[in-house]
C-alpha positions as CSV (number, residue, x, y, z in Angstrom):
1,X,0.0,0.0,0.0
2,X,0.7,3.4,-0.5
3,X,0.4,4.6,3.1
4,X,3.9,6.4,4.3
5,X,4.2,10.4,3.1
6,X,7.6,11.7,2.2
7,X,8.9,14.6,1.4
8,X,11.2,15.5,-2.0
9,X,13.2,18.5,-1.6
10,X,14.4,20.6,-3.9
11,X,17.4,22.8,-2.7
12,X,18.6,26.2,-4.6
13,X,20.7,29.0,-3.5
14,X,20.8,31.9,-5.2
15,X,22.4,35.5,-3.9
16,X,20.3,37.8,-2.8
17,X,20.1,41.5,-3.4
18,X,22.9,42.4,-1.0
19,X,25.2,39.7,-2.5
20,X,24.2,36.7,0.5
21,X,24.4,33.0,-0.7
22,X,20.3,32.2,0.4
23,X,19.3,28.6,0.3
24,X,15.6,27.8,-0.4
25,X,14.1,24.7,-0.4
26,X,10.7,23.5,-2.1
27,X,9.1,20.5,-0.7
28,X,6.7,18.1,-2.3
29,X,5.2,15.7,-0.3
30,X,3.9,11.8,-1.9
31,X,3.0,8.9,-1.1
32,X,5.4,6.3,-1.0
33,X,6.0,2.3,0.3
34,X,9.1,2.0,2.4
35,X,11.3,-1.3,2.1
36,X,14.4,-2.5,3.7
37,X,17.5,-2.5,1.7
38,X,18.5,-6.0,1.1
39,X,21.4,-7.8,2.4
40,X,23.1,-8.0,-1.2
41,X,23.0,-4.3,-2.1
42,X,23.7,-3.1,1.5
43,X,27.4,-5.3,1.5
44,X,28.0,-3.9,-2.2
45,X,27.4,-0.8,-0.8
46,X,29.3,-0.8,2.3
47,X,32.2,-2.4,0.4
48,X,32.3,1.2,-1.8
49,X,32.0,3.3,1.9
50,X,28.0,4.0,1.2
51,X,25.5,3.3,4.0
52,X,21.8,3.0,2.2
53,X,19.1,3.4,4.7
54,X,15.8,2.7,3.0
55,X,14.5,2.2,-0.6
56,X,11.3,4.4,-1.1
57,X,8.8,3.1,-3.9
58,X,6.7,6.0,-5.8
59,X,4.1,4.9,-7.1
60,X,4.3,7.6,-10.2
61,X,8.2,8.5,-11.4
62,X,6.7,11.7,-12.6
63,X,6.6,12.9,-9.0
64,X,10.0,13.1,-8.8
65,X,12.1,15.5,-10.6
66,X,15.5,15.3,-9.8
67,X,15.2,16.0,-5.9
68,X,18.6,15.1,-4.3
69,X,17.1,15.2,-0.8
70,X,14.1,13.4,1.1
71,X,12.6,14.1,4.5
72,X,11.2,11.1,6.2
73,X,9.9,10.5,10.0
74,X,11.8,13.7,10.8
75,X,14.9,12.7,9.4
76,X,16.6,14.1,5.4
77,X,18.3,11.6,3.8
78,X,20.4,12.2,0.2
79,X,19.5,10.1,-2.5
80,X,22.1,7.8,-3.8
81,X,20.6,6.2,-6.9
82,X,16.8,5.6,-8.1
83,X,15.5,3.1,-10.5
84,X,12.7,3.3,-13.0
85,X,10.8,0.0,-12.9
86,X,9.0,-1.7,-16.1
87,X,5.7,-0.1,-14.8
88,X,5.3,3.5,-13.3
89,X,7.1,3.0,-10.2
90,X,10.2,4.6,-9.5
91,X,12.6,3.0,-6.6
92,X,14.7,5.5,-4.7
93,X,17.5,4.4,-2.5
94,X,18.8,6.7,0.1
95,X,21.5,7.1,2.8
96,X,21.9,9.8,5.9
């Protein structure tokens, strides 16, 4: 089911009119199915120095757009790869 919310940020800084570096972020929350990461891909990983935490399924890959950032259960996380699946689900793997 399609019951846990995330959040997909978008990050930009741009200066503002006195020359400051101002970061804004743009949030889009959507519904998304949380999975482990399994015991295969987590070794690889870790073999390369990268910790996955979770793999988050959309259920739509035209909700994401590039975000390099997610926000779940109070925590952001950084993407480190996703994956388009034969149908319109899009896999997203992330670490802290």
């Amino acid at each position: 089911m399609w019951d846990d919310v995330i959040t997909l940020l978008s990050i930009t800084e741009e200066a503002n009119n006195i020359g400051d570096i101002v970061e804004t972020i743009t949030r889009k929350e959507v519904f998304a199915q949380i999975r482990s990461i399994g015991m295969k891909e987590k070794y690889e990983a870790l073999s390369v120095g990268l910790k996955p935490q979770y793999t988050f399924i959309l259920a739509d890959y035209y909700d994401y757009d590039g975000q390099e950032s997610i926000e779940y259960d109070g925590e952001r996380f950084k993407v480190l790869r996703t994956y388009r699946k034969d149908t319109n689900e899009l896999e997203i793997v992330v670490t802290r």
